[in-house]
C-alpha positions in Angstrom: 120.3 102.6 96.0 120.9 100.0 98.5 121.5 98.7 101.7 121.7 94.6 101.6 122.0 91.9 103.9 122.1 88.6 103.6 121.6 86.1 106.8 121.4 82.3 105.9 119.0 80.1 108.7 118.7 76.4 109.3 116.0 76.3 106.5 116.7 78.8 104.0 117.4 82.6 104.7 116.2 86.3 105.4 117.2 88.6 102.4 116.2 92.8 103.7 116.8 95.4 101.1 116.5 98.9 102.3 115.6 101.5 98.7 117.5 104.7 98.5 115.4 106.1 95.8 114.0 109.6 94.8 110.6 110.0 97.0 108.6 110.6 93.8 109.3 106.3 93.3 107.8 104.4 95.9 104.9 102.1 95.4 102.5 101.2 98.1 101.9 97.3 97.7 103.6 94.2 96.7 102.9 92.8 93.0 101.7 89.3 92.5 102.5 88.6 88.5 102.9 86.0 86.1 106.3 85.9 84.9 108.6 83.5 82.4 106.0 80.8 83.6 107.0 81.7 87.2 104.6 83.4 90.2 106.3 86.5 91.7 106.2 88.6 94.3 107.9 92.1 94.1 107.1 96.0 95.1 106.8 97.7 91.1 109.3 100.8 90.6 106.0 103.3 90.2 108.1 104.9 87.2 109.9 102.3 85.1 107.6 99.4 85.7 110.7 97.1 87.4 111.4 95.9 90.6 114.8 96.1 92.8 113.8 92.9 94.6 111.8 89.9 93.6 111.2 86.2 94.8 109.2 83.5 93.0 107.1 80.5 93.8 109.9 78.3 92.5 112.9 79.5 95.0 114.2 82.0 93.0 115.4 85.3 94.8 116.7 88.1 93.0 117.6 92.1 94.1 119.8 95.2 91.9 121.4 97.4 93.3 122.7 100.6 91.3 126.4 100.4 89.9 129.0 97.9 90.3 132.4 98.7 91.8 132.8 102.7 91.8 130.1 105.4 91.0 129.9 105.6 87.5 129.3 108.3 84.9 125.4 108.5 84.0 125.4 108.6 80.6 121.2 108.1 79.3 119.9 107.1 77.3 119.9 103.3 78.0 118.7 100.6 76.1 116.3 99.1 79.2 115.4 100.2 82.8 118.1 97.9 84.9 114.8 97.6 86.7 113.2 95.5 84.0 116.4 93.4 83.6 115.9 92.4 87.1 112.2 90.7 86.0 113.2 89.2 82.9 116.0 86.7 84.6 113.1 84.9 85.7 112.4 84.4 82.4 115.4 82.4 81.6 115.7 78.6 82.6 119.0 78.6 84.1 120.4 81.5 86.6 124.0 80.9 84.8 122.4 81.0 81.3 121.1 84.6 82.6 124.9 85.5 83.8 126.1 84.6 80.6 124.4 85.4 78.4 121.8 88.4 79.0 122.8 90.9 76.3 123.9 93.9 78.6 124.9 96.3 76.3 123.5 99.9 76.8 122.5 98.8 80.1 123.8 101.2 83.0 126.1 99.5 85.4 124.7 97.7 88.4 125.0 95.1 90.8 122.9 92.0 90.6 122.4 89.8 93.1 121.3 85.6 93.4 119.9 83.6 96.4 118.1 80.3 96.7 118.7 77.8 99.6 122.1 76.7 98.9 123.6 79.7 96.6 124.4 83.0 96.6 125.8 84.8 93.4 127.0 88.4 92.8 127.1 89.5 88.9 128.5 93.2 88.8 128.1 95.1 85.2 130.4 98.3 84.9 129.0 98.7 81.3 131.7 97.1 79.6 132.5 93.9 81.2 130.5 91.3 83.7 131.9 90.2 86.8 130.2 86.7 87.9 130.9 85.3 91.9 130.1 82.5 93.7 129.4 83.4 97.3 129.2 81.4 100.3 125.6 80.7 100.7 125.8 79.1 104.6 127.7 82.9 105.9 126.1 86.7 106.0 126.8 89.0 104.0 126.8 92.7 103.4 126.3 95.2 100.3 125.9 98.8 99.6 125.2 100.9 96.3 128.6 102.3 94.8 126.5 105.3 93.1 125.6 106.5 96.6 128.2 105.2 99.0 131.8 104.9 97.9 134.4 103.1 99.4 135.5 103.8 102.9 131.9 104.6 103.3 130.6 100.7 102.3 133.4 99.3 104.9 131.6 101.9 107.8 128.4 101.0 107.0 129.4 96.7 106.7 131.0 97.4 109.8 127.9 98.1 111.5 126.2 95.3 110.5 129.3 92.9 111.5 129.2 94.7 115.1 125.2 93.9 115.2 126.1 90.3 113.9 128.8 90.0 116.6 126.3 91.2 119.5 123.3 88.8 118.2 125.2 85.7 118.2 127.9 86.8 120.7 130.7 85.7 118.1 133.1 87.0 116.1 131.7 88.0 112.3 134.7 85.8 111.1 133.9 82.3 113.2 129.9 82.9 112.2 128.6 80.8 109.3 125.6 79.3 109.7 123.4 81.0 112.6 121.8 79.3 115.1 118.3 79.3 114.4 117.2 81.6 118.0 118.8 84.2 116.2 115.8 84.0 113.6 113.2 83.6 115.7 112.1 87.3 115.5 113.2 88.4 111.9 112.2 92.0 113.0 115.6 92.3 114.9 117.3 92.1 111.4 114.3 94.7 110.1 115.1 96.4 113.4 118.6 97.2 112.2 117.9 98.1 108.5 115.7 101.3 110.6 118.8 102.0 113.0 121.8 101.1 111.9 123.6 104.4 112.1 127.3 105.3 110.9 126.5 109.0 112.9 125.7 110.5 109.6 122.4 111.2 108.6 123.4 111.4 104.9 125.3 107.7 105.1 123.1 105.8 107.8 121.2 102.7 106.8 117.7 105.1 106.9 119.4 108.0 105.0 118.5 111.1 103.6 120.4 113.8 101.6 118.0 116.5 101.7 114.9 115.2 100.4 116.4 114.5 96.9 117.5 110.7 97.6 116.4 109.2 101.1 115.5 105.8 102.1 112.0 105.2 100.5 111.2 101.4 101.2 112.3 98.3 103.6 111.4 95.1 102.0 112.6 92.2 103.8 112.2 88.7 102.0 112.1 85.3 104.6 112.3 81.8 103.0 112.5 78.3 104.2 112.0 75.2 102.5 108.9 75.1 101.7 107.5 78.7 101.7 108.5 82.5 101.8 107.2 85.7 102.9 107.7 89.2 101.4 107.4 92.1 104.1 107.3 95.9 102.3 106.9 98.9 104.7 106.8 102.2 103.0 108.5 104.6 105.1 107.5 107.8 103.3 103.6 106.9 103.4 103.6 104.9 106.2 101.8 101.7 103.8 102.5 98.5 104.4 102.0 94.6 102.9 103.0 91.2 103.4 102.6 88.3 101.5 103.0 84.9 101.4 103.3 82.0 99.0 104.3 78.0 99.2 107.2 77.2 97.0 107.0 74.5 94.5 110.5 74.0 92.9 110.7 73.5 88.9 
């Protein structure tokens, strides 16, 4: 897994997450927990218990994706389900704390992935070293898992979003920073383009499946202003949906 985009808005911005994912792993509701002191919303992996995306009451927005740079070699056991290492950084005080310092040994590789109003950070494990980047939170942005797509593929696929970025605003991807906010009036024409976004491959488009053995399970879009956010999860494989919302009180 994933498809990501990231599109910042006048008051905050809409994070969509599409899950490539064995069908056996799809949940059918959003979780409202307790966690680190912190109230969260987040779809629960139906095997290991984690998540792949989460936002909390407090601003915090997280997502995984699987592996970091290249597709690694899967190597079990591991120590924890990257999964569950996505809900215990809300658990720590500080996001950079978390970068640091979250033991990550015996943890398979992945991409991690941080957003709150004003900052976007990538960490990237290859399970031996951590990568940590500052991103610019006020521009879009575009990722894809390395353990499903690999390199030529990721640029195809961003491509696509940059030509649907280019037609929305009617500017080029590389003069568009912060949207105007009639772009966002209708945050289903971003949701629109996680189901159709197409690279003329049915194996590599943005609603994939290779043959019923990984497919695109979930769409799970995240929209967050200032003072609240809402989770959207559509389950594409039993057609269930939720949405929840929640007022944000910053810690």
């Amino acid at each position: 897994m994933c498809t990501v985009t990231f599109l910042p808005t006048p008051s905050g911005f809409i994070l969509t997450h599409n899950r490539d994912e064995a069908p056996s792993r799809s949940p059918e509701v959003i979780s409202r927990v307790q966690e680190g002191g912190d109230t969260l919303l987040f779809p629960r992996d139906t095997k290991a218990g984690g998540a792949w995306v989460a936002a909390s009451k407090s601003g915090r927005t997280a997502c995984l994706l699987n592996g970091a740079f290249v597709k690694h070699h899967h190597n079990p056991p591991y120590r924890r389900s990257r999964g569950l290492v996505l809900l215990d950084f809300f658990h720590w005080p500080q996001p950079d704390l978390f970068f640091g310092q979250y033991d990550l040994d015996g943890i398979e590789p992945f991409t991690f992935l941080y957003f709150n109003t004003d900052r976007v950070v990538e960490l990237r494990w290859d399970g031996t070293q951590r990568y940590v980047k500052e991103l610019a939170p006020d521009e879009p942005h575009f990722w894809c898992s390395a353990t499903l797509y690999p390199p030529d593929m990721q640029q195809k696929r961003k491509q696509v979003f940059l030509d649907w970025l280019q037609q929305s605003v009617h500017r080029p991807p590389s003069t568009v920073h912060r949207l105007p906010s009639s772009v966002y009036r209708l945050p289903s024409s971003v949701y629109r383009l996680h189901q159709t976004g197409s690279v003329g491959d049915p194996e590599n488009d943005f609603v994939m499946n290779r043959g019923g053995r990984v497919c695109t399970v979930s769409i799970t879009q995240i929209t967050l202003t200032s003072k609240k956010f809402s989770m959207r999860y559509v389950d594409l494989l039993g057609g269930n949906r939720d949405t929840r919302s929640m007022s944000m009180s910053k810690r």
